[in-house]
Backbone bond lengths (Angstrom), bond angles and torsions (degrees), N, CA, C in turn:
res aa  C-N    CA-C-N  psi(-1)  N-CA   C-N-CA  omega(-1)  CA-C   N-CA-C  phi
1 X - - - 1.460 - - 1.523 109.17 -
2 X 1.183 122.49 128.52 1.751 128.67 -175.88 1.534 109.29 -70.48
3 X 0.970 109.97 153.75 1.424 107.22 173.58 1.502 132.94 -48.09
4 X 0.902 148.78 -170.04 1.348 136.99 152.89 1.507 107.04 -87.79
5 X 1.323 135.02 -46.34 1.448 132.29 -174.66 1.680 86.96 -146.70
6 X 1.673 96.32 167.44 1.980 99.38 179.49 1.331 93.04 -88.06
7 X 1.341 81.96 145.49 1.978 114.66 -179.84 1.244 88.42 -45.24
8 X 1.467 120.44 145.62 1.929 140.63 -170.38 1.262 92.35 -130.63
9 X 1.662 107.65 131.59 1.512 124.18 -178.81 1.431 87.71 -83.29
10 X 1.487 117.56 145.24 1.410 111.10 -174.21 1.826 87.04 -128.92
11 X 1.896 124.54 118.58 1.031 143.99 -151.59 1.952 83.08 -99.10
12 X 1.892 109.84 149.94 1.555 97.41 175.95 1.637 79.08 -138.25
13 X 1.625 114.69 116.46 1.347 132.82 157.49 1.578 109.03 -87.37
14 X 1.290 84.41 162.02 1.660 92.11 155.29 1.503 136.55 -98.92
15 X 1.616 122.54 -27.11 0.953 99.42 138.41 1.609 110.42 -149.46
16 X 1.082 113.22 26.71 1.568 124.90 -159.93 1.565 113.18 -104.73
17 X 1.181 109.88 26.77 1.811 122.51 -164.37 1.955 94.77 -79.28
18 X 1.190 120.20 -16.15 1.554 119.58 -170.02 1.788 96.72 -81.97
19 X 1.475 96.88 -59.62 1.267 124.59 167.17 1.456 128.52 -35.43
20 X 1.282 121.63 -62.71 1.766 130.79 173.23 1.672 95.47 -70.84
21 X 0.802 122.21 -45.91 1.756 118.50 170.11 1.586 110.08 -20.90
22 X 1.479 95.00 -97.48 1.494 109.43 169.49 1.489 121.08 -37.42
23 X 1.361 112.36 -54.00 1.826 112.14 175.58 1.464 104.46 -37.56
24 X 1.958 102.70 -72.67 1.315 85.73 171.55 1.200 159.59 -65.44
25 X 1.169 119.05 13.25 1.940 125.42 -151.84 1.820 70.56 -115.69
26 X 0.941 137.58 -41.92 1.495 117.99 -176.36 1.386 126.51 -82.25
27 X 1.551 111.48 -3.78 1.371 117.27 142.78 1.540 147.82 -37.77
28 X 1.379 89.45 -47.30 1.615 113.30 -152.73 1.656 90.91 -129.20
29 X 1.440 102.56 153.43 1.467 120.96 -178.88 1.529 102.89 -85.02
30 X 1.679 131.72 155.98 1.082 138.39 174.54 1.471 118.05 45.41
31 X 1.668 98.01 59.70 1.601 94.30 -177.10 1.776 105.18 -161.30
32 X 1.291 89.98 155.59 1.880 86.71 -146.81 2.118 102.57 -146.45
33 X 1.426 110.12 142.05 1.558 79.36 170.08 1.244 109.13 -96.97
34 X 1.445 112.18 147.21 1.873 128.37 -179.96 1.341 112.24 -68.77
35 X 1.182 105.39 -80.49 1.526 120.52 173.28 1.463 131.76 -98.58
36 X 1.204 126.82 -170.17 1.366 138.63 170.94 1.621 95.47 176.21
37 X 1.682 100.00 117.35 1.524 136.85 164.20 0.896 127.21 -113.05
38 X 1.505 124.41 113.60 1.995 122.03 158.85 1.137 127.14 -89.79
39 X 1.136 104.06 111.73 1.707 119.22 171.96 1.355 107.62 -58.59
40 X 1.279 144.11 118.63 1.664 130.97 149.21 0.992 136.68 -114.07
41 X 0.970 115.33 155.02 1.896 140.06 -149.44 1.767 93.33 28.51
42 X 1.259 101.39 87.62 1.820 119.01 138.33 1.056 102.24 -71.45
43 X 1.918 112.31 -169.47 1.290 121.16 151.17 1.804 104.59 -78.22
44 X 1.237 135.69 -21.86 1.302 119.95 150.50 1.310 131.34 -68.76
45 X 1.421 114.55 68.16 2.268 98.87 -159.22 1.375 105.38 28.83
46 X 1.418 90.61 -144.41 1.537 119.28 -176.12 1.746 107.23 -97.32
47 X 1.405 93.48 130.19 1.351 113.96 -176.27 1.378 116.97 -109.46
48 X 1.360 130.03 157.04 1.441 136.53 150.77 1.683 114.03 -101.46
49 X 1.563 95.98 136.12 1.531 99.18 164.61 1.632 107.72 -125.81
50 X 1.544 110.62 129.72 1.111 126.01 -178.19 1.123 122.05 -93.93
51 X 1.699 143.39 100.93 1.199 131.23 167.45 1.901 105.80 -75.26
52 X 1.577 95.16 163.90 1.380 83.44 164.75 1.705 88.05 175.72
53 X 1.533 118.08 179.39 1.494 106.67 -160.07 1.994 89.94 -150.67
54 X 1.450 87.59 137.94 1.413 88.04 -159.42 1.682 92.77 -126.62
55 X 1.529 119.71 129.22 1.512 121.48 -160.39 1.654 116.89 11.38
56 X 1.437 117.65 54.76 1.309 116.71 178.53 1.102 104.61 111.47
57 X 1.282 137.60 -43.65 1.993 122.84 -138.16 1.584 88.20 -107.70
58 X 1.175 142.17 110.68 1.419 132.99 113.22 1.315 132.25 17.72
59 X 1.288 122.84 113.48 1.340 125.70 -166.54 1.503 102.08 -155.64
60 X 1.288 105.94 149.39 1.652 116.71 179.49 1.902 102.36 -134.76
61 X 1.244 94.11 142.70 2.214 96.76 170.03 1.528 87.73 -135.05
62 X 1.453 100.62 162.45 1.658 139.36 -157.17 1.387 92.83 -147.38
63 X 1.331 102.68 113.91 2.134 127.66 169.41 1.900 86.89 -87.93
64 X 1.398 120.05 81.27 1.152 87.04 175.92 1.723 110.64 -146.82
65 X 1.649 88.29 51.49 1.500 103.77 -177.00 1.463 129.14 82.45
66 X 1.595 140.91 166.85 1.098 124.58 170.90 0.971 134.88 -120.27
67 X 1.529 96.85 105.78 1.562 124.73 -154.97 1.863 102.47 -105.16
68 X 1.714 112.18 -53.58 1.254 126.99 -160.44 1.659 94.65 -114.76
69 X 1.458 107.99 137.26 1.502 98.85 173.11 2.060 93.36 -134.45
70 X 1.332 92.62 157.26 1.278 105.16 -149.70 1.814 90.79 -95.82
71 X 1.583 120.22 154.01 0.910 138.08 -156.56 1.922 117.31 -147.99
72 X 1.237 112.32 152.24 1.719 100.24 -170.74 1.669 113.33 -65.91
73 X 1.576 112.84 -9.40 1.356 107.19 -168.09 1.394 109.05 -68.02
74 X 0.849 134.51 8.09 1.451 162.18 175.94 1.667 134.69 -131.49
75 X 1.231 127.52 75.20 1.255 123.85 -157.54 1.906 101.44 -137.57
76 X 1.018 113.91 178.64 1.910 124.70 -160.02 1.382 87.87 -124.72
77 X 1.238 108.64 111.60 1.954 115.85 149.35 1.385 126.87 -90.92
78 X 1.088 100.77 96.36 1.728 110.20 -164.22 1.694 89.47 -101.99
79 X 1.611 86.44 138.55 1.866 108.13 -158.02 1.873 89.25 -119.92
80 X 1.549 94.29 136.53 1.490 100.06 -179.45 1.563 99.81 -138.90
81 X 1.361 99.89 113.35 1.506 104.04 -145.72 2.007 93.24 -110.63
82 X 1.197 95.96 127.52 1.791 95.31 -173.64 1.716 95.41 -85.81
83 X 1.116 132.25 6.40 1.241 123.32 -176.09 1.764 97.74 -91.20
84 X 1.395 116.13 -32.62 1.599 124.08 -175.46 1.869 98.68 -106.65
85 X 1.125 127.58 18.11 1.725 113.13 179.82 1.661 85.58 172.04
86 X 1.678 98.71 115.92 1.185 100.64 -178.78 1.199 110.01 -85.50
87 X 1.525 124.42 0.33 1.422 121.25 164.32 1.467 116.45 -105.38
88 X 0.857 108.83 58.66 1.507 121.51 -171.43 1.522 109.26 -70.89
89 X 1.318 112.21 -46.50 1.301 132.85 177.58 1.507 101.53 -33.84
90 X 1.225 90.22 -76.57 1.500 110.29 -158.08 1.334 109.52 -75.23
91 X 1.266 126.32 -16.49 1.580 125.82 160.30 1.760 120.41 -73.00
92 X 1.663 109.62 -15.12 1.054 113.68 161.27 1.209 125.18 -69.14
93 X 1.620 115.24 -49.24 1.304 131.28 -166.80 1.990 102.84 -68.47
94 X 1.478 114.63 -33.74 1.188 116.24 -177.58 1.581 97.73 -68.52
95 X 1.404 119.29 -55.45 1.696 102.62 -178.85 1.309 118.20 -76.19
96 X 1.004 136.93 -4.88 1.606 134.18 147.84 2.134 116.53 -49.50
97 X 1.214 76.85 -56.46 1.228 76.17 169.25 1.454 144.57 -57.79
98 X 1.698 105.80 -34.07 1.204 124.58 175.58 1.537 99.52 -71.88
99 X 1.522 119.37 -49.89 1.288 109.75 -171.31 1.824 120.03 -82.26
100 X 1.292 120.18 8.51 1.197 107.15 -162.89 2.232 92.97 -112.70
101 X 1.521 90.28 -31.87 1.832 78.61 144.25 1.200 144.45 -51.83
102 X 1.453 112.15 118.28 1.134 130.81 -157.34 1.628 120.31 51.91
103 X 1.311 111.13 15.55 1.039 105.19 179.05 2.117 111.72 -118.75
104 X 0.950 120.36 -139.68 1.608 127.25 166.72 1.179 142.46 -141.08
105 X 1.566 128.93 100.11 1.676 107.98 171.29 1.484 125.29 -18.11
106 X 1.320 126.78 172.58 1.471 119.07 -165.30 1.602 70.57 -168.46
107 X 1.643 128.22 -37.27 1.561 102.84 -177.48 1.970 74.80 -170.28
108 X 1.639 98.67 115.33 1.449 115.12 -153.38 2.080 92.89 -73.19
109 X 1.630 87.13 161.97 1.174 88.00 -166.26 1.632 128.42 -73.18
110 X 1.196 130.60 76.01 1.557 124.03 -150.49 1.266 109.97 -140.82
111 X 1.446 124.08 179.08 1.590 113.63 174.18 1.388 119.81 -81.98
112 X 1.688 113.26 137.14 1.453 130.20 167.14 1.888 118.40 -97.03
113 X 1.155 85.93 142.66 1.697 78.84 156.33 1.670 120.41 -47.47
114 X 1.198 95.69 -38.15 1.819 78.06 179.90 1.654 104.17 -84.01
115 X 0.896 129.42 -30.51 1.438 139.12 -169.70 1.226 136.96 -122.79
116 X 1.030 132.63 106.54 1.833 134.97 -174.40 1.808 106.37 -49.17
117 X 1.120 102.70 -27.66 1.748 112.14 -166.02 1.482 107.69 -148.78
118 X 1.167 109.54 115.76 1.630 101.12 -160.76 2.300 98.33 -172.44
119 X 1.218 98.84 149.33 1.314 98.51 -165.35 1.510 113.31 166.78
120 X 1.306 105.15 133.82 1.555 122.64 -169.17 1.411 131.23 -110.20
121 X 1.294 126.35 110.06 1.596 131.77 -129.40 1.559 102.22 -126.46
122 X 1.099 129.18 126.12 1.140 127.95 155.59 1.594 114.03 -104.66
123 X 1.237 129.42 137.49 1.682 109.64 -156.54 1.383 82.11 -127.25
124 X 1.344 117.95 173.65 1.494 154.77 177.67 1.674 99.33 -20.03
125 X 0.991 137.13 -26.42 1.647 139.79 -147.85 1.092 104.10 -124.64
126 X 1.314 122.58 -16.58 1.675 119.11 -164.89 1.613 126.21 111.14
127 X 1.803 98.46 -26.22 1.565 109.53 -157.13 1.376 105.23 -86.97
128 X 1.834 119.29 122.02 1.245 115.90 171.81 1.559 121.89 -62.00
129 X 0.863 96.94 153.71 1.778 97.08 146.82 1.314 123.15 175.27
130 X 1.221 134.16 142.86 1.304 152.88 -173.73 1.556 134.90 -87.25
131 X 1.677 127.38 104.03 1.437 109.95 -142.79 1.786 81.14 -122.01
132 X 1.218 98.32 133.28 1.281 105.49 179.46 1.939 115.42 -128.03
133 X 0.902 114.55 142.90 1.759 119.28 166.88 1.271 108.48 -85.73
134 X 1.233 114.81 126.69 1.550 135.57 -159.19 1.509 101.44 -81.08
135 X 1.313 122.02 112.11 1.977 123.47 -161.24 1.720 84.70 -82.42
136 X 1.522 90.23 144.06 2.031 99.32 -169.59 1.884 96.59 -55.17
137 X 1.127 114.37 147.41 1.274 143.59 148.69 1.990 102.47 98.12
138 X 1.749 95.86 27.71 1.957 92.61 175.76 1.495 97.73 -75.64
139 X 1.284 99.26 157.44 1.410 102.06 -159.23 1.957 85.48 -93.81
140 X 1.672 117.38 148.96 1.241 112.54 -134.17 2.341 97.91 -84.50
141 X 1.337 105.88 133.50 1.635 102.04 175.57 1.681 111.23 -107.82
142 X 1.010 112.17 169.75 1.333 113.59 165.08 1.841 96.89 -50.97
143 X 1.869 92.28 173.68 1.497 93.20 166.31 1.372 130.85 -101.09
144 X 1.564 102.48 14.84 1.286 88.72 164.08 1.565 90.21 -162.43
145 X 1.383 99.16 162.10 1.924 101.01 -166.10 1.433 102.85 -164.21
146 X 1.362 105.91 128.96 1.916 116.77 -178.40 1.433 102.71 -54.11
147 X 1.249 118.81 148.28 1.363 133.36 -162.31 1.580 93.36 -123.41
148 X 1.389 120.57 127.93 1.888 113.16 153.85 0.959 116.13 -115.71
149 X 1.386 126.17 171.39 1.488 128.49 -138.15 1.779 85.34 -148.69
150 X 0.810 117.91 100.69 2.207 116.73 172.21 1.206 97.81 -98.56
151 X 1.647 110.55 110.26 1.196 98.27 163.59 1.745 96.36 -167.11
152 X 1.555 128.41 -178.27 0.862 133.16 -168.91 1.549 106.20 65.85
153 X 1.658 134.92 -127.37 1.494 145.25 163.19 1.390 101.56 -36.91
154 X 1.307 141.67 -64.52 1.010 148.09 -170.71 1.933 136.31 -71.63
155 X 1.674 88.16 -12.05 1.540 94.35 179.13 1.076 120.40 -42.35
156 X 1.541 123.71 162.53 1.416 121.89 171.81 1.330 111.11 55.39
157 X 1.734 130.59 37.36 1.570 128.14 -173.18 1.158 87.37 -135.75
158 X 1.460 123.67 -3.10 1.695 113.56 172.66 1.625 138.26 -1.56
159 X 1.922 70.77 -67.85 1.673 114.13 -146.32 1.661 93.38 -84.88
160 X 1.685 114.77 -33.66 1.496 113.17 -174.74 1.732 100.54 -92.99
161 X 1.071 118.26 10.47 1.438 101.50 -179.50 1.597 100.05 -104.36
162 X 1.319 116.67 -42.95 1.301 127.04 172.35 1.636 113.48 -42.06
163 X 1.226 117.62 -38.82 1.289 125.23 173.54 0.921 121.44 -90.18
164 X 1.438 120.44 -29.88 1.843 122.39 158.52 1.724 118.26 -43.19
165 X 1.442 91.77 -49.47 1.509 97.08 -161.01 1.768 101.96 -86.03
166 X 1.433 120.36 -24.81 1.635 103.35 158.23 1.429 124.51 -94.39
167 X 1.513 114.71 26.30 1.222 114.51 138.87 1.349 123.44 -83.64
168 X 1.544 117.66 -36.48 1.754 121.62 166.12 1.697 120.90 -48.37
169 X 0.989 98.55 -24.33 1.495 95.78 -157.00 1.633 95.76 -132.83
170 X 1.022 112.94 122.24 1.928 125.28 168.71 1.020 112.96 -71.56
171 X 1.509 125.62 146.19 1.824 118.06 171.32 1.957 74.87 96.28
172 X 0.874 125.58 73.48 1.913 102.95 175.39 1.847 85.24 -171.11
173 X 1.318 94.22 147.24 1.427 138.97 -167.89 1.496 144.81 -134.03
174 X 1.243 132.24 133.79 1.369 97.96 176.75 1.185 94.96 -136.53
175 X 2.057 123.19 142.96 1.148 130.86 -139.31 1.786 95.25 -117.18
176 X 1.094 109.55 -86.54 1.714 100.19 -159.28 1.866 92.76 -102.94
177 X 1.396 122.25 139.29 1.404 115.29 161.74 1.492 109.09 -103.82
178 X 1.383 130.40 143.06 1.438 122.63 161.53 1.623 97.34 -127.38
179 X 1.638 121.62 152.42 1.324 128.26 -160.41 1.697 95.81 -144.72
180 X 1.805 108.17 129.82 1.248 83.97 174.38 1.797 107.45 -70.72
181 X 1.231 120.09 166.99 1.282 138.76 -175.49 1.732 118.57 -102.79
182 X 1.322 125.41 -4.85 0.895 127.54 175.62 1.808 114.44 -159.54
183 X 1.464 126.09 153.86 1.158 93.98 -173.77 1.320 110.75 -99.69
184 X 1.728 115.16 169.05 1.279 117.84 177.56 1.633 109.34 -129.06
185 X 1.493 111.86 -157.92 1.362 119.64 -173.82 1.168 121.75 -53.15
186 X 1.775 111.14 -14.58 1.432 119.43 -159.38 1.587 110.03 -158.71
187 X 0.819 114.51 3.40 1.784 120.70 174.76 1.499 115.76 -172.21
188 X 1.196 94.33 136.91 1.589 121.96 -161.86 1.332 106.11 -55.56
189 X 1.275 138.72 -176.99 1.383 161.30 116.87 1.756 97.29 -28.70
190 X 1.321 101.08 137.22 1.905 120.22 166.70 1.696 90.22 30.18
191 X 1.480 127.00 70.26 1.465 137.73 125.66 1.775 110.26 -87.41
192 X 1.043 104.15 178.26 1.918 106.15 169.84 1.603 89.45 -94.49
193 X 1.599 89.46 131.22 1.354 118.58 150.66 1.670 102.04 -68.79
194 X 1.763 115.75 -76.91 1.238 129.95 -175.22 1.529 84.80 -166.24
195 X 1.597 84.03 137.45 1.386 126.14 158.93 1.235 123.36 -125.88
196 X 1.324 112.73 169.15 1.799 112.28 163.11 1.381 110.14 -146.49
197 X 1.111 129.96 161.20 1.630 142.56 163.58 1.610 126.04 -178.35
198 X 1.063 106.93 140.82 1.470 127.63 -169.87 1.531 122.87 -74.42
199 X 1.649 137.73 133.46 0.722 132.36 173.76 1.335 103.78 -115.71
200 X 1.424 128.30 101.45 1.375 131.90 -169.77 1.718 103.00 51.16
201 X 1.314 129.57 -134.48 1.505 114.41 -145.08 1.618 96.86 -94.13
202 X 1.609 133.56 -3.27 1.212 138.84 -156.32 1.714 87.12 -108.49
203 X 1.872 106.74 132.96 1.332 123.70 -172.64 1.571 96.85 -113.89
204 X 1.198 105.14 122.57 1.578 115.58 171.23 1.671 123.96 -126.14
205 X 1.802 94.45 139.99 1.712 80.78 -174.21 1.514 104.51 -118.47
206 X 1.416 105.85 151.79 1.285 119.46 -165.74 1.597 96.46 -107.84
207 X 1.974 117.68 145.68 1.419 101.92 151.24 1.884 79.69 -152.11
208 X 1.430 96.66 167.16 1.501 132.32 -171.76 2.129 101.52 -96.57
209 X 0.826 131.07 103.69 1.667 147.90 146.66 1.475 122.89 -57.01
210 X 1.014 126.63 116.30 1.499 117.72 153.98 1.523 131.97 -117.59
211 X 1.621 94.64 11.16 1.433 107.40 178.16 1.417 104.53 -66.10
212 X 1.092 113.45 161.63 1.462 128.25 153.05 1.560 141.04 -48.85
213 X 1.303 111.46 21.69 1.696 128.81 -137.15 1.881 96.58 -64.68
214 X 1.325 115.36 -39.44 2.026 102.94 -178.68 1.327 79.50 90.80
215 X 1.385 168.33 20.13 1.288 145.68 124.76 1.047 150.31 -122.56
216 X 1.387 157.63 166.88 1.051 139.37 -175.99 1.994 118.71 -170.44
217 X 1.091 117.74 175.72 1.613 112.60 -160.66 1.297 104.22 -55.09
218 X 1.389 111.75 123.36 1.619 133.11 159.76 1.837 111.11 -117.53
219 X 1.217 123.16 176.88 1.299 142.35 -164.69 1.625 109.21 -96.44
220 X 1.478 114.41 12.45 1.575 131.43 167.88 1.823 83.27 -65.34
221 X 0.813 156.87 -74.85 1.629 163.93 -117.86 1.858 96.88 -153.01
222 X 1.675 114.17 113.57 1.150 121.31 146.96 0.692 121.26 -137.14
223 X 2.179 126.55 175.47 1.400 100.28 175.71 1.471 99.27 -123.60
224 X 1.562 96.77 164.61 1.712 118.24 -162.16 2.006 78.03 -94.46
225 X 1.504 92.18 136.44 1.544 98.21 154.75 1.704 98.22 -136.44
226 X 1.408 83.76 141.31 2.133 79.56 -173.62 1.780 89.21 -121.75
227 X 1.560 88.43 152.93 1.076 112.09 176.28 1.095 148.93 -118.57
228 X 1.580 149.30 157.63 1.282 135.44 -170.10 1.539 118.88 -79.98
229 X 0.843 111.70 -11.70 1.531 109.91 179.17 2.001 104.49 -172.34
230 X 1.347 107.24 -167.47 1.312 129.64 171.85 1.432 108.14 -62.26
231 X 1.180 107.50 -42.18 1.907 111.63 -174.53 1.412 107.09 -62.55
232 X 1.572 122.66 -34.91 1.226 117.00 -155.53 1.574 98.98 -92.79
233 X 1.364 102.46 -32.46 1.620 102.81 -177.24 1.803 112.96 -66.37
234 X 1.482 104.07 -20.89 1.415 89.41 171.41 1.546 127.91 -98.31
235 X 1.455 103.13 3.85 1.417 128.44 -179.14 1.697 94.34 -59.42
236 X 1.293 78.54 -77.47 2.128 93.79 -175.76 1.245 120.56 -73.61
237 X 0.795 135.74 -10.30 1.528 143.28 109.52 1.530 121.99 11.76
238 X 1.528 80.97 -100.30 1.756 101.09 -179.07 1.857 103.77 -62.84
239 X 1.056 119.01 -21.12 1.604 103.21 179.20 1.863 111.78 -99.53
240 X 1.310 116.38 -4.84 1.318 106.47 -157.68 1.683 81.99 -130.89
241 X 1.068 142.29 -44.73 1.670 122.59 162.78 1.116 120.10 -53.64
242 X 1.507 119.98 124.45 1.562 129.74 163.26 1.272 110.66 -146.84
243 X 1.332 129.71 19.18 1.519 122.61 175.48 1.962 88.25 -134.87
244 X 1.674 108.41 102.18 1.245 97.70 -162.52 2.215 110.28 -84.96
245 X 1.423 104.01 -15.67 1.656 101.26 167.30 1.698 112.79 -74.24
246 X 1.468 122.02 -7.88 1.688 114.27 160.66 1.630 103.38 -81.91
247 X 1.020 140.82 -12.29 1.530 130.26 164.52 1.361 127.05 -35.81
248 X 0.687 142.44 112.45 1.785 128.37 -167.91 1.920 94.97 -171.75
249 X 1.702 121.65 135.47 1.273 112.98 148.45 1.127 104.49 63.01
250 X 1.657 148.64 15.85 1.214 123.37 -175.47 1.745 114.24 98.22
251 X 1.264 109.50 -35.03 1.268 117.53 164.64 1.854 117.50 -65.64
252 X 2.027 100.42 148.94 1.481 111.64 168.17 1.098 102.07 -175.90
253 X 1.498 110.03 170.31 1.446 134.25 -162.16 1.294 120.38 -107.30
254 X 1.639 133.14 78.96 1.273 97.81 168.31 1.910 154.14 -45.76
255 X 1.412 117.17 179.66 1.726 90.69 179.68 1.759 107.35 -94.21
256 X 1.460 97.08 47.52 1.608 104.79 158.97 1.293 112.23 -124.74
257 X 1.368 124.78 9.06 1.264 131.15 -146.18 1.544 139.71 51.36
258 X 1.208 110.85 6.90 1.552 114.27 -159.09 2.261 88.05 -95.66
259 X 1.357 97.87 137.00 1.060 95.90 174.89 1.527 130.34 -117.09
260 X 1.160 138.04 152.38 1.309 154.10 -95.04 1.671 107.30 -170.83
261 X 1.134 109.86 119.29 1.163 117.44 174.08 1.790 114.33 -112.17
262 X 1.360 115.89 127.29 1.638 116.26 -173.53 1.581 100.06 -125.01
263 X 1.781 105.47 108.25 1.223 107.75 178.46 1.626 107.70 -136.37
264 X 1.689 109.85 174.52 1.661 105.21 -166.25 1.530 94.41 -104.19
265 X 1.385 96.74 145.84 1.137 96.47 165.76 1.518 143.78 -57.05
266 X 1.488 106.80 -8.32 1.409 118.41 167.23 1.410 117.55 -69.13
267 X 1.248 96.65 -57.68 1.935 107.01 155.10 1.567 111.60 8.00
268 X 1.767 99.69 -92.79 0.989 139.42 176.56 1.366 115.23 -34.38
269 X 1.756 120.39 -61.65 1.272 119.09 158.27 0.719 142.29 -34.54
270 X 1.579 132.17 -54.99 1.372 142.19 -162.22 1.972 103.07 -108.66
271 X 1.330 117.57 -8.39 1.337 119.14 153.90 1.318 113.72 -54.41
272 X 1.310 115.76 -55.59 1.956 112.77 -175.63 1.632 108.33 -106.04
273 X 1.494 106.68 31.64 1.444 113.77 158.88 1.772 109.91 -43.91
274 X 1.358 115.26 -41.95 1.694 121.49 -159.71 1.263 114.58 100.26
275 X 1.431 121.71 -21.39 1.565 138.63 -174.85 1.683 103.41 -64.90
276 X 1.036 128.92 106.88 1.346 126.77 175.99 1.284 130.90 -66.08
277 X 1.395 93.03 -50.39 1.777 98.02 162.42 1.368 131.75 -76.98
278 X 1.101 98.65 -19.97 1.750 110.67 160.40 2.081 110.11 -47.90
279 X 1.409 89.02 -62.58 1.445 106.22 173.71 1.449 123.24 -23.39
280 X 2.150 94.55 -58.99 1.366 123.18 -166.75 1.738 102.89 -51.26
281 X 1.542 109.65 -44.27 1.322 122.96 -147.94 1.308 102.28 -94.58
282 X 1.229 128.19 -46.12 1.635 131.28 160.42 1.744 108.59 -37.16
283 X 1.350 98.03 -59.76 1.797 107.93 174.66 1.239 102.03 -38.71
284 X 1.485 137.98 -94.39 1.350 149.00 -165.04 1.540 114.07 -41.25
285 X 1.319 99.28 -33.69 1.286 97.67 176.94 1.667 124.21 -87.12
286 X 1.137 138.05 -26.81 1.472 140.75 138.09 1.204 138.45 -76.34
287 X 1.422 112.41 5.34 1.352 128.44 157.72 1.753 112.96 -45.99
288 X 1.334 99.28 -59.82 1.698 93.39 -165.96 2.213 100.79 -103.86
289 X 1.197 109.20 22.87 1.296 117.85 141.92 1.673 140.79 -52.76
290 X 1.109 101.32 129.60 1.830 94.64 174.72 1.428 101.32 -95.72
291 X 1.406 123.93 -104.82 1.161 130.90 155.71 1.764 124.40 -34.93
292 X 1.142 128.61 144.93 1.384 100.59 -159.87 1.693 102.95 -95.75
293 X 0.909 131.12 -177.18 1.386 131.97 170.68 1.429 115.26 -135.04
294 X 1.070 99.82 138.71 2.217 103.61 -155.49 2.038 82.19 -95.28
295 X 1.250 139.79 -53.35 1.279 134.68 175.01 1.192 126.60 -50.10
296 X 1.226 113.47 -36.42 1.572 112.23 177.67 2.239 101.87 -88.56
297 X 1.046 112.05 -15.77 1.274 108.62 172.00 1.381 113.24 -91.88
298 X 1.242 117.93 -22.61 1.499 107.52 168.35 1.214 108.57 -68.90
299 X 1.710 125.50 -56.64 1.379 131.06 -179.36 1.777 115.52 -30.34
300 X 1.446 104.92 -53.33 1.674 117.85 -168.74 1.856 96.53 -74.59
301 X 1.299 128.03 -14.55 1.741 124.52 176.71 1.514 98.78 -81.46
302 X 1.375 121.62 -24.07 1.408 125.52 179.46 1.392 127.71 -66.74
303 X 1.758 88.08 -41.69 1.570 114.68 164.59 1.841 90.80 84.65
């Protein structure tokens, strides 16, 4: 069964979630913000959550203080493919630019063996991401796709997480593998170079680290998977929780650390109803939730 919508990287600012919205939607082609919701009185005050959709992919940000700070093990490979935009080039070089203001190379923008145009950005906010020119004959991805980073505890888990997670999820695939082939200073023989594969309509790429980097998956970046009912939320649930004190609100941890949000799609609905007090009462009521519960949240929309 397909998802209901593709899994949404859900971004956690501190208070600039209105802000990175807009920056980004003028980045990227076919992308717009949806909503804008205030949460009030969390344990962060009052918060904003921003949906908004950036060349296709679904995305949500959280004004909700600075708690989580965001890191490369997690970064966006946005593909600018001259086979679909013959100015691809130059639509790269314009969002490089936007993002490398005030912000930092992480791997300067120049030619790679894999890539004629290619370069790794950390911009003004913290948020990586990686913009590459698509070398003729890549077989074709969305334009932009969550990137993971295995490394530190997790190195060399690439290859088993990739297969973990399209066993969770039906409709799932895995598209190109590359392995280094010999070992070096810092990664083994048959780790991921880069991979990619799909969990229903959302394309994700995997690669394996053995540098020394000091970081690794925190709750700065998770993803929202919403669901059709109670059944599904305890489906993914029971396979993707294993660290049971990260539970909180709908929130959990897989045993890669990368964390995961499992919510219903009603949720979602009646959150950007416009109804404020609706809002209030949904809030209070999944606040002190682990797993979420679709009955007791319908009950509290009833009031």
């Amino acid at each position: 069964m397909s998802l209901v919508k593709p899994i949404t990287p859900h971004l956690w600012f501190d208070a600039q979630a209105r802000e990175v919205a807009q920056f980004y939607c003028s980045l990227f082609p076919d992308s717009k913000v949806d909503s804008i919701v205030r949460l009030r009185d969390t344990p962060s005050g009052d918060c904003d959550v921003v949906s908004f959709t950036l060349a296709g992919q679904p995305f949500m940000a959280i004004s909700a203080g600075p708690v989580f700070t965001f890191n490369p093990s997690i970064s966006f490979l946005v593909h600018f493919d001259p086979a679909r935009d013959e100015r691809a080039r130059a639509h790269l070089d314009a969002a490089w630019a936007s993002l490398i203001d005030g912000g930092e190379a992480l791997m300067p923008l120049d030619a790679y063996p894999f890539s004629e145009r290619y370069g790794w950005v950390r911009d003004r906010y913290g948020l990586s991401w990686q913009l590459m020119l698509s070398p003729p004959g890549t077989p074709a991805r969305p334009r932009i796709m969550p990137a993971l980073m295995f490394t530190g505890e997790v190195y060399g888990k690439a290859e088993e997480a990739m297969t973990f997670y399209c066993s969770v999820f039906d409709d799932s695939g895995v598209g190109q593998v590359a392995r280094y082939t010999e070992d070096t200073a810092n990664d083994r023989a048959g780790t991921v170079m880069f991979a990619d594969f799909h969990l229903g309509d959302t394309w994700f790429a995997v690669m394996d680290s053995g540098y020394s980097h000091g970081f690794a998956f925190n709750e700065a970046i998770s993803l929202l998977v919403t669901c059709r009912d109670q059944a599904e939320i305890d489906r993914y649930w029971a396979k993707l929780s294993t660290v049971p004190e990260a539970e909180q609100c709908g929130w959990c941890k897989d045993r890669f650390g990368l964390s995961w949000q499992i919510s219903p799609q009603v949720l979602d609905q009646l959150m950007t109803s416009g109804d404020q007090a609706l809002v209030d009462r949904l809030t209070r009521s999944f606040l002190d939730m682990h797993k979420l519960d679709v009955a007791k949240i319908e009950a509290a929309a009833r009031g």
